[in-house]
C-alpha positions as CSV (number, residue, x, y, z in Angstrom):
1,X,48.2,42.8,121.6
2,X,45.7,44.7,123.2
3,X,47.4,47.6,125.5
4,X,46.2,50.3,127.1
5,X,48.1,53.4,127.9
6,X,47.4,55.9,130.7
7,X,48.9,59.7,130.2
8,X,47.5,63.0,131.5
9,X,45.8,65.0,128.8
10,X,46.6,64.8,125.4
11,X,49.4,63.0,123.5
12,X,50.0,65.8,121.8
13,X,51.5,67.8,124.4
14,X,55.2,69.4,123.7
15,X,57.4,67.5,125.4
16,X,60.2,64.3,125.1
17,X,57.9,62.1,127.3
18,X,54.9,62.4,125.1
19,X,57.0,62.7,122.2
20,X,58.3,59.1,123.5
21,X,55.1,57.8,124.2
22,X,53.3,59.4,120.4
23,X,56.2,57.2,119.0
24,X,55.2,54.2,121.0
25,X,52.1,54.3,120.1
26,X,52.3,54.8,116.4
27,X,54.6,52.2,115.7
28,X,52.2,49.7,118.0
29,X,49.4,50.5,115.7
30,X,51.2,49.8,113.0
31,X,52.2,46.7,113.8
32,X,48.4,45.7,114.0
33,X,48.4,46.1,118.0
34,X,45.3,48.1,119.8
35,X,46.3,50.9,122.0
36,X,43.4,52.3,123.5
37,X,44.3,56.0,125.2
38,X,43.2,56.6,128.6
39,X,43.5,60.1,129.2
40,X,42.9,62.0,132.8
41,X,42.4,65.6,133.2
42,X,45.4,68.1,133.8
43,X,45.3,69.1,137.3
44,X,47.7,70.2,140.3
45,X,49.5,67.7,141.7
46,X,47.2,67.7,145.0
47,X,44.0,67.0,143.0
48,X,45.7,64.3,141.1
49,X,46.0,62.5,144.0
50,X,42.1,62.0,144.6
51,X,42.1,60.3,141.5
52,X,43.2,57.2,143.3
53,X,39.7,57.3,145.2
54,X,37.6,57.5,141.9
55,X,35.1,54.8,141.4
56,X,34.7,55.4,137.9
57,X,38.3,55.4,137.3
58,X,38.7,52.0,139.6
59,X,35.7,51.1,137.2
60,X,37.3,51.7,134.1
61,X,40.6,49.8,135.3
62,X,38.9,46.6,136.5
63,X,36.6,46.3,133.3
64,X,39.7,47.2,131.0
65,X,39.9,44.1,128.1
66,X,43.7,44.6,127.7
67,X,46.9,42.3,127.6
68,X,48.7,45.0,129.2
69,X,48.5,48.7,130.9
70,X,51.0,51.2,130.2
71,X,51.2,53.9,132.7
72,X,53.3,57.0,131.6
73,X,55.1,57.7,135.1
74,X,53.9,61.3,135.4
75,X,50.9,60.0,135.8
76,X,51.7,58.4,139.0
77,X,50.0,60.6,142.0
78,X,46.7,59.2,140.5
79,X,47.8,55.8,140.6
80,X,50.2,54.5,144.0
81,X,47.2,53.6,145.7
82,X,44.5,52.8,143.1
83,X,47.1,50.3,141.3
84,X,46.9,47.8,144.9
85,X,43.4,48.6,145.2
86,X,42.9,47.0,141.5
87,X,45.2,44.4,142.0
88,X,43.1,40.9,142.6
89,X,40.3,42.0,140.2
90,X,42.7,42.3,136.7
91,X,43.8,40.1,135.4
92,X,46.8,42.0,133.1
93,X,50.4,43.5,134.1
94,X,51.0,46.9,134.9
95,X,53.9,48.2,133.2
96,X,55.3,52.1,133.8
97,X,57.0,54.2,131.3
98,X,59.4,55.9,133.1
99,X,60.7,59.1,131.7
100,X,61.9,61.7,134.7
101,X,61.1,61.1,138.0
102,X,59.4,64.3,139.7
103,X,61.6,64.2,143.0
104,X,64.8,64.4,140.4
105,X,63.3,67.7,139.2
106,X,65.1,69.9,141.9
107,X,62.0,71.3,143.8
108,X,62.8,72.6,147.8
109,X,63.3,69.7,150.3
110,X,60.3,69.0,151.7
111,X,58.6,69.1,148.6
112,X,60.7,66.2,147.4
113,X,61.0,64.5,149.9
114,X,56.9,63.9,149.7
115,X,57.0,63.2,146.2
116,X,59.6,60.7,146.9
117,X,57.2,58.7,149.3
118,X,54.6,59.0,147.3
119,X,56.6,57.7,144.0
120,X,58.3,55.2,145.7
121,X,54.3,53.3,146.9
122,X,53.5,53.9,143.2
123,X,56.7,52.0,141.3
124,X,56.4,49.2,144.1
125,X,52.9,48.5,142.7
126,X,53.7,48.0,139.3
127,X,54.7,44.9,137.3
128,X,57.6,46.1,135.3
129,X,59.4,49.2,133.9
130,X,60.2,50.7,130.9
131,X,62.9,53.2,131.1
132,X,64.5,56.0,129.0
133,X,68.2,55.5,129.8
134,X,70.8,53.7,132.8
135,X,70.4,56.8,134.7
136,X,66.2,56.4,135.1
137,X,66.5,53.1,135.8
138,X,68.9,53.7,138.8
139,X,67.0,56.4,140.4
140,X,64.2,54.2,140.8
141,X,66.0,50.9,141.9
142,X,67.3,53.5,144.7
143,X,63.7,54.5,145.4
144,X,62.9,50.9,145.2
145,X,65.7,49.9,147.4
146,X,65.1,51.8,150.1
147,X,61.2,50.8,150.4
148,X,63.1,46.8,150.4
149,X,61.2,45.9,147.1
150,X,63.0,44.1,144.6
151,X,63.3,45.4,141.3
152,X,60.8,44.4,138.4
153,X,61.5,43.3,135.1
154,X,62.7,46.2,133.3
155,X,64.1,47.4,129.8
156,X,66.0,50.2,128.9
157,X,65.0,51.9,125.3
158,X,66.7,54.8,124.7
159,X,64.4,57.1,122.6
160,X,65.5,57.9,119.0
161,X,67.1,61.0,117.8
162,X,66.1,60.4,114.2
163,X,62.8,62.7,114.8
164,X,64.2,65.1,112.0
165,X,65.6,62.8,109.9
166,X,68.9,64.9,109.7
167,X,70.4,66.1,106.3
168,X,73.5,67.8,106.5
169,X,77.0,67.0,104.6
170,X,80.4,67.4,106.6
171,X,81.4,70.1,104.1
172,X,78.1,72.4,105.3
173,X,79.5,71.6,109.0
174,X,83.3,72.8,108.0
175,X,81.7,76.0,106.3
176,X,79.6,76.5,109.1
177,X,82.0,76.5,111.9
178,X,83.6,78.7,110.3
179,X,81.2,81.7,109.8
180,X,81.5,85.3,111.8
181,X,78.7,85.2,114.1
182,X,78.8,82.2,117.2
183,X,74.8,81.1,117.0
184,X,74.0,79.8,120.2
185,X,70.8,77.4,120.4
186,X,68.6,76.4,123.7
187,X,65.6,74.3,122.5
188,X,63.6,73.1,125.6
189,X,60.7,74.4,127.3
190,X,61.3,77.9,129.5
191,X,61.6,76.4,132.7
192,X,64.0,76.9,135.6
193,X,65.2,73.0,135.4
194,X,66.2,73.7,131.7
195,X,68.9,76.4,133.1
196,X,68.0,79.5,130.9
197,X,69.2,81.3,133.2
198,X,72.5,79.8,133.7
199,X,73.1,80.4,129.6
200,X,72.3,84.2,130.2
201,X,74.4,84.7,133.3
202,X,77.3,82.8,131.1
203,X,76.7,85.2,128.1
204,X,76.9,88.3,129.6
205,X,80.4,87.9,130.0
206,X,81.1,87.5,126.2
207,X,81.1,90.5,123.7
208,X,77.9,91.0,123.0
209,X,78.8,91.7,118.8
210,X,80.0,87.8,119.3
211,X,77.3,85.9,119.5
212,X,73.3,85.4,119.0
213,X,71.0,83.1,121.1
214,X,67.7,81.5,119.5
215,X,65.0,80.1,122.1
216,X,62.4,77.8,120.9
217,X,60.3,76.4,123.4
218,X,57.0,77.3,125.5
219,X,57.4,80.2,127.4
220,X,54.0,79.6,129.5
221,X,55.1,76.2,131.4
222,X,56.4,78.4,134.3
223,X,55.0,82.3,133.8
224,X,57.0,83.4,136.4
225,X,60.3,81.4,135.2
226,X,59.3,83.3,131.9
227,X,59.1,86.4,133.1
228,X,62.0,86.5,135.5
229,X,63.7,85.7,132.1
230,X,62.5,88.9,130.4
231,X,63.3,90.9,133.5
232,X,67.4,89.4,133.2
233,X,67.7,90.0,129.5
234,X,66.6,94.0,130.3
235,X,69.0,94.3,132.9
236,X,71.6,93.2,131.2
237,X,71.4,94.4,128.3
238,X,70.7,92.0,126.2
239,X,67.9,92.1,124.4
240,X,69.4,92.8,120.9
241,X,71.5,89.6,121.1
242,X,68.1,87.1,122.4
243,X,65.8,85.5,119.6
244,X,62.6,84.0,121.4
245,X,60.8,82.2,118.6
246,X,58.2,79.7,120.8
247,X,57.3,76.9,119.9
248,X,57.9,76.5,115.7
249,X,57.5,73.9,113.5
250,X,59.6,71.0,112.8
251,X,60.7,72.4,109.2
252,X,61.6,75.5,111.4
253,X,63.7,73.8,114.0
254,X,65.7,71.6,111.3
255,X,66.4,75.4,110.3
256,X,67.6,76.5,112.9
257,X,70.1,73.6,114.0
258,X,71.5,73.4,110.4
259,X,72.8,77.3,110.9
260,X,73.4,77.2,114.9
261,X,76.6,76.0,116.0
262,X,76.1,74.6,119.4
263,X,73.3,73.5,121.2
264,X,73.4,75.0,125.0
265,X,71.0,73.3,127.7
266,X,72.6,73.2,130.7
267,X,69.7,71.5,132.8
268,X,69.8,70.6,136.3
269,X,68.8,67.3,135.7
270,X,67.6,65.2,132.2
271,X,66.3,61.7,132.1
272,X,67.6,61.7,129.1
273,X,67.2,65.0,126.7
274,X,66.1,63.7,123.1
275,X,67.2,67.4,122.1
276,X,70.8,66.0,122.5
277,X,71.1,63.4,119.7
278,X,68.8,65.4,118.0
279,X,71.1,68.5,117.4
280,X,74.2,65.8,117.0
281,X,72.7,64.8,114.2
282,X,73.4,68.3,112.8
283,X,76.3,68.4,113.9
284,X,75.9,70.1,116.8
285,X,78.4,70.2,120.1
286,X,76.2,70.2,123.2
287,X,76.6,71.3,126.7
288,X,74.7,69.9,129.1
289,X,75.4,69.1,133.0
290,X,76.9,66.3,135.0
291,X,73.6,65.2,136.6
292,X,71.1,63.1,134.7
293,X,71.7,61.4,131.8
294,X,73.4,63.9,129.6
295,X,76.5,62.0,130.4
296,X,75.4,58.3,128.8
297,X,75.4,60.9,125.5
298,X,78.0,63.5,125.4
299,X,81.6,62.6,126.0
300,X,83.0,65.7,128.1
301,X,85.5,67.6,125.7
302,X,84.9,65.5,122.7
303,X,80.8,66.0,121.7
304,X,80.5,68.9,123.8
305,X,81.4,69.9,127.6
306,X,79.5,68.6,130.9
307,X,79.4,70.9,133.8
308,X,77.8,70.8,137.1
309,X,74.6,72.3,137.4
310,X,74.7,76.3,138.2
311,X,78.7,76.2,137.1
312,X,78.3,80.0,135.1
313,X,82.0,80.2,135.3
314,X,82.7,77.2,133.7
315,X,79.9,77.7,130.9
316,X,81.2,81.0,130.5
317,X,84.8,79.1,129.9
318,X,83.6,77.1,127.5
319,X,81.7,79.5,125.4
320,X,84.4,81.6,125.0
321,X,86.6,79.1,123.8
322,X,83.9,77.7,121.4
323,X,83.1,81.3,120.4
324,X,87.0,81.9,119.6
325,X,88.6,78.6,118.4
326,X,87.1,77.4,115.5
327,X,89.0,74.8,114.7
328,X,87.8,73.5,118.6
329,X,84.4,74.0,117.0
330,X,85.3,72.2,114.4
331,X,86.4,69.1,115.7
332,X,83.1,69.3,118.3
333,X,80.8,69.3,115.1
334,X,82.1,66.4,113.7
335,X,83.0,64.2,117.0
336,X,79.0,65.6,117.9
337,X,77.9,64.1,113.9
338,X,79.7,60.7,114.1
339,X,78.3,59.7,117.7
340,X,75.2,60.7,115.9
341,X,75.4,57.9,113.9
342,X,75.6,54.9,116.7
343,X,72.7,56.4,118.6
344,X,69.9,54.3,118.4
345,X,66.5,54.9,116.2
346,X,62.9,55.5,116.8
347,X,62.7,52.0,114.8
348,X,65.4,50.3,117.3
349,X,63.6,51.9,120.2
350,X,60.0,51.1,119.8
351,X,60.5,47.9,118.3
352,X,62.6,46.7,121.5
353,X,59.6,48.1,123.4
354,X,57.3,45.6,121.6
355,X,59.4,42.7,122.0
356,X,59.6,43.1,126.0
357,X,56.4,43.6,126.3
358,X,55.3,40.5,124.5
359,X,57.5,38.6,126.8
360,X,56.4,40.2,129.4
361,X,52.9,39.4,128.9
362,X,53.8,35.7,128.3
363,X,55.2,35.4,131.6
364,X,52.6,36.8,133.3
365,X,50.1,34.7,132.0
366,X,52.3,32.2,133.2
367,X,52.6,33.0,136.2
368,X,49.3,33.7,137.1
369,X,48.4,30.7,135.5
């Protein structure tokens, strides 16, 4: 196959969607498939918009030799008018990868209710869908439904959590429940959707001799997310008790899971969170929030706890009782390592990925045929 695959900036970036898409790509390649990257500049939202008004972009799109075009959803302000525009002169689907829609990402009410219009024209111009888990793929046949467009052919390819390649025995989880000190780990970039915040305002009613929290993640996504941050661990004292490492290697992160004892990310909303299965593989309970997708992966009371977004009492509930029952811990670690185990692979993932798109392609040509 010959694909070719749209993202903003680099695939590089720090994040589960590029992370998703890397993965993609790699195991396309290696299957003898061409993926040529189309990369756009990082800009604001607004200026993304006049991309749809680029000749040389239109250009590059019409004149494109591929099979297929994969278009990772972020990138859609720069395509939900350009994709119709295209439309007679290529002759290949459109597919989107669809990690997190930006209306789901809690911003004020008039800002999502633009971004809503504005996604909504762009998934009715494309061809098909690749999503991330159930829970992507019913926000936008909802989006879909209420523009009266049917729903495109679509898969559902949950993203591995194998990334680390996990190595840990059930005796090192029994001995590790078991130590003094209640290690608390948030791993996500330090921005307000990822509920930092929430996490502090929970701690600070715990002993503070109890219990240490190690953040790895970019503290320059949000500046002034960051900072507010900084300004909340000073006032509250807690500044011995919070470990903010940045962004660390992998070596460094399989560190730090195999000694935590619970992985806290109590987000306002997650596609899907690939940090999840990633710390279950360690053996680590998670808590993470009723909306999104943290629910098609944790079982509430059995891999970890789900509470509504912004719930600091209940957080604070469950941290305690984590923090003081061990034997709860216990049986959290090892519920959290055995679902582990049924979660899908990269492998699994990407080579479901390939498959649809092959039929996909077929059909296509079939129908434009």
């Amino acid at each position: 196959m010959h694909i070719g695959l749209i993202i903003y900036d680099s695939l590089n970036r720090l994040s589960g969607g590029y992370l998703y898409d890397r993965k993609l790509v790699t195991y396309l390649r290696e299957r003898g498939d061409s993926v040529e990257i189309i990369s756009l500049p990082w800009r604001n939202y607004i200026r993304h918009l006049n991309d749809n008004f680029s000749f040389n972009l239109r250009h590059h799109l019409t004149s494109l030799q591929a099979d297929v075009l994969l278009q990772d959803e972020l990138n859609h302000p720069s395509f939900f008018i350009l994709n119709r525009r295209v439309r007679k002169q290529i002759d290949y689907p459109i597919i989107s990868i669809v990690h997190l829609l930006r209306s789901k990402e809690g911003h004020s009410t008039w800002q999502n209710y633009f971004y809503r219009r504005v996604e909504r024209l762009y998934l009715s111009g494309v061809d098909g869908f690749i999503f991330n888990s159930v829970t992507t793929r019913q926000a936008v046949e909802r989006l879909l439904m209420d523009a009266k467009v049917r729903m495109r052919p679509s898969l559902v390819a949950y993203p591995g959590g194998n990334r680390f390649h996990p190595e840990i025995s059930v005796a090192e989880i029994m001995r590790r429940a078991q130590s003094d000190s209640f290690q608390l780990l948030f791993l996500g970039n330090v921005i307000r959707r990822k509920g930092l915040h929430i996490v502090l305002k929970a701690l600070k009613q715990l002993p503070s001799d109890q219990w240490k929290l190690t953040v790895i993640g970019n503290t320059h996504v949000e500046p002034s997310y960051a900072r507010a941050i900084n300004r909340q661990i000073t006032k509250a004292g807690l500044a011995k008790n919070v470990n903010f490492v940045g962004i660390v290697p992998d070596d460094e992160i399989v560190n730090y899971m195999k000694t935590s004892h619970l992985l806290v990310l109590p987000s306002s909303y997650e596609g899907y969170g690939i940090v999840y299965p990633e710390s279950m593989g360690f053996g680590l309970p998670v808590i993470g929030t009723t909306d999104g997708a943290a629910r098609e992966i944790i079982s509430h009371n059995c891999e970890g706890f789900l509470i509504s977004p912004g719930n600091v009492i209940a957080l604070t509930s469950y941290l305690t009782e984590l923090a003081q029952n061990r034997q709860h811990l216990l049986e959290m670690s090892l519920a959290a390592y055995n679902r582990y185990q049924s979660l899908p692979t990269w492998e699994e993932c990407t080579k479901n990925i390939r498959t649809f798109l092959i039929e996909l392609i077929q059909d296509f040509t079939i129908d434009v045929t």
